[in-house]
N, C-alpha and C positions, 0 to 999 in steps of 0.2 A: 603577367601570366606566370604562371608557378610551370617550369619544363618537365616537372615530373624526374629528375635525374638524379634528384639527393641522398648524396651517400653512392653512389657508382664509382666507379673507379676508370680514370681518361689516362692515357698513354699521346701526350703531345709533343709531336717530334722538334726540333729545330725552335724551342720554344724560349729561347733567351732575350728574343729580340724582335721587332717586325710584325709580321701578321701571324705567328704561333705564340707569338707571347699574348698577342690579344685574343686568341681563342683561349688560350688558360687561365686568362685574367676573365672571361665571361661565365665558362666552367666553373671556377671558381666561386663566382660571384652565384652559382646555382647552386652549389653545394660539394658539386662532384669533386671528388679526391683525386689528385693529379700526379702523372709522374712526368717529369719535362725532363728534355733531352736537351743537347748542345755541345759540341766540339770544344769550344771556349768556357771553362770552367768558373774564373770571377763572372762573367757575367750571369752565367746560367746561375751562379748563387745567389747573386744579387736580385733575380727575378725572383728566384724560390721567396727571396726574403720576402719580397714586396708582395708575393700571391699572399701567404700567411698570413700578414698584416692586413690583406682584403678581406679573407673569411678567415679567422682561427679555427673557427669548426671543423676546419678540414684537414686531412694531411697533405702536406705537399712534399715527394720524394726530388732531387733532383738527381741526376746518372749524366755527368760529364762521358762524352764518347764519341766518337763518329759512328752515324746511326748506317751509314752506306757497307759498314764492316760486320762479318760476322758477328765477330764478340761484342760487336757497340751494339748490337739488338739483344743480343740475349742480358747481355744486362741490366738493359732497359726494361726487357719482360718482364727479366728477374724479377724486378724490383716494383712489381706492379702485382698485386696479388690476386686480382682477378680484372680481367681487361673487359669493360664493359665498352669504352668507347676509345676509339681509333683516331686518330689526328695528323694524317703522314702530310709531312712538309720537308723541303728540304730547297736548299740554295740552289740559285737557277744557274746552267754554265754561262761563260764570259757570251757575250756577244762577237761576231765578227764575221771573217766571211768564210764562208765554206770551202773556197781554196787551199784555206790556211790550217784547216783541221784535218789530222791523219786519224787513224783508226783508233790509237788511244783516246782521242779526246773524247770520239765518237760513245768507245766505251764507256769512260768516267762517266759523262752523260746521261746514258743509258742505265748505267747502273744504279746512280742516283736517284733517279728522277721518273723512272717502271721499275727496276728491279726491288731497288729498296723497298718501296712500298709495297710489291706484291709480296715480297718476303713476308711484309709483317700481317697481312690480310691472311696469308695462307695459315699463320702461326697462332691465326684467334681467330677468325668466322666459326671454325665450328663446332669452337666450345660457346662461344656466343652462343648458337643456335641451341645445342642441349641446352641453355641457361632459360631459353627464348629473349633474349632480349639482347642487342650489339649495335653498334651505329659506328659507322665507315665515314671518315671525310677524308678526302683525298685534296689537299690545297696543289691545283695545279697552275692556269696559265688562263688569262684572258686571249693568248697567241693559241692558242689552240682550236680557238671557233674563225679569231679573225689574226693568220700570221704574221708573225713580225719579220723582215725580211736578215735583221742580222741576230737575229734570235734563234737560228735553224738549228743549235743543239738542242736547244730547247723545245723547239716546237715540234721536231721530231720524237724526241723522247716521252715527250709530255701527251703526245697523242697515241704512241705506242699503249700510254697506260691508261686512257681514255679509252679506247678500242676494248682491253683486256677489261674493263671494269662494266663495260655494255652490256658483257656475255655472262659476268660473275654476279653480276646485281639481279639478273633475272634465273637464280637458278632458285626451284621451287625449295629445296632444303635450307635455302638462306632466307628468301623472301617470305615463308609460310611460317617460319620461325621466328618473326620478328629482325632480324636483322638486313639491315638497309647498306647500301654503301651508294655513296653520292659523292660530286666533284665540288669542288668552290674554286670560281675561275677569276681570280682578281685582274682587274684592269691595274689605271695607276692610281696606289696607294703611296701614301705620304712614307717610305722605308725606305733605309740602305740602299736596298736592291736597286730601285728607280733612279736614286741620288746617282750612285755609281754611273751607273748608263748616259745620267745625263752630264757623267762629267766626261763623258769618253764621245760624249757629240758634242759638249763646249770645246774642246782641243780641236776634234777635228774643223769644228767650222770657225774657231776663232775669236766665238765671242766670251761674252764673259756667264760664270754656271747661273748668275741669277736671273739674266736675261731668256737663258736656254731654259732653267723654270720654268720662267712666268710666261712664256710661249708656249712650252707644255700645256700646262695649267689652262690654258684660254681654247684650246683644243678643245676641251672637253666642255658637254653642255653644260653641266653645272659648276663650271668656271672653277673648279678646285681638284684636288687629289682627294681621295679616299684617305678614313682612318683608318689603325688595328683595331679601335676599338667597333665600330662599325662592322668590320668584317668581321669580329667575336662573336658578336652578337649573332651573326647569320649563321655561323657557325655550332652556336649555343645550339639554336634552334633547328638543326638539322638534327640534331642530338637530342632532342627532346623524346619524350615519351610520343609527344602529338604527332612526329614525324614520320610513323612509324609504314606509311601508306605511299611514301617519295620515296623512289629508289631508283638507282641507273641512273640518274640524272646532271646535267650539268648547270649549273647554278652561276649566268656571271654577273658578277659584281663590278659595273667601271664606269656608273654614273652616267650612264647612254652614248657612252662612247661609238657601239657598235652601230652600224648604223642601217643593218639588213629586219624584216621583218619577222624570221626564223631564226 
């Protein structure tokens, strides 16, 4: 299926690594012109390199930064010449227990995880809409519909911005205009992110991390983890020209994890 998106121009955040690298690796692979973001500079180059090498047709910017700071978003804008498509992602906070978090962590969180993102929604929806055409994906949390209990920075922050995107998706100057904004709520994918967690529950219970894996892994109906590439693709096509009718929505991705009928 051809997405219709060739030649647009995508702003994907946290995109060096994980499940933002595989939305700009699918992007990519559509046409769209990309500018990825990342804290970590070698690696974020090393992706730029290997988008180019997927399509040459395309530009690929990369903008080294923390995207959660002022100046990391405006340079990322910067450097984005007209923002047709949105891609906010960003690293989850640590897990633990809620006793142990005071009001800064609270913040960091927060700020990450709704604030960032809404910063960059508010910075382009509404020249999308003059343009008619914008597409929103907000990569948040399969914790969001079904919470994790030592995930609570997260699952707080992550549904603060869930809430705020309910109210924005449905306003008729965005919606009437073509532009959409929608959630992708990943379960467990094969990333860092998961690795991490499950080595901070191999220590605590003792066993060893491949064990704590493949217990993982057998949890889930279809007996595996999720790819980035996999989740790109969904991604792609939220993005698509065709998409244009989905909006507000939350989309999760965890291989039937959840196990409710809503």
């Amino acid at each position: 299926m051809d997405l219709g998106i060739e030649g647009r121009w995508a702003l994907v955040c946290a995109a060096s690594k994980g499940l933002g690298k595989g939305c700009a690796q699918a992007l990519v692979a559509e046409g769209v012109n990309v500018v990825v973001t990342a804290r970590g500079d070698e690696a974020l180059q090393a992706t730029a390199a290997e988008l180019r090498a997927l399509n040459p047709a395309v530009q690929v910017r990369a903008v080294a930064g923390d995207i959660t700071t002022e100046a990391g978003r405006a340079a990322a804008l910067s450097a984005c010449p007209q923002l047709d498509i949105l891609v906010n992602n960003a690293g989850g906070p640590p897990p633990g227990d809620f006793r142990d978090w005071d009001r800064d962590a609270w913040i960091k969180a927060i700020d990450a995880n709704m604030l960032t993102p809404i910063e960059l929604i508010k910075a382009s929806v509404d020249a999308m809409a003059a343009r008619g055409f914008g597409r929103v994906v907000n990569i948040t949390s399969g914790a969001v519909k079904a919470p994790i209990d030592i995930l609570g920075l997260s699952n707080g922050a992550r549904s603060g911005l869930t809430g705020f995107v309910a109210g924005l998706a449905r306003q008729t100057r965005l919606a009437s205009r073509n532009v959409t904004i929608n959630n992708l709520l990943p379960g467990p994918f094969d990333t860092d992110r998961l690795r991490a967690t499950m080595v901070g529950a191999a220590a605590k219970s003792g066993q060893p991390l491949d064990a704590v894996m493949d217990a993982r892994r057998k949890l889930n109906p279809t007996q595996r983890f999720g790819t980035a590439q996999e989740f790109g693709a969904f991604c792609a096509f939220l993005c698509s020209a065709q998409a244009g009718y989905l909006t507000g929505q939350n989309i999760l991705l965890d291989g039937g994890a959840y196990p409710g009928t809503f």
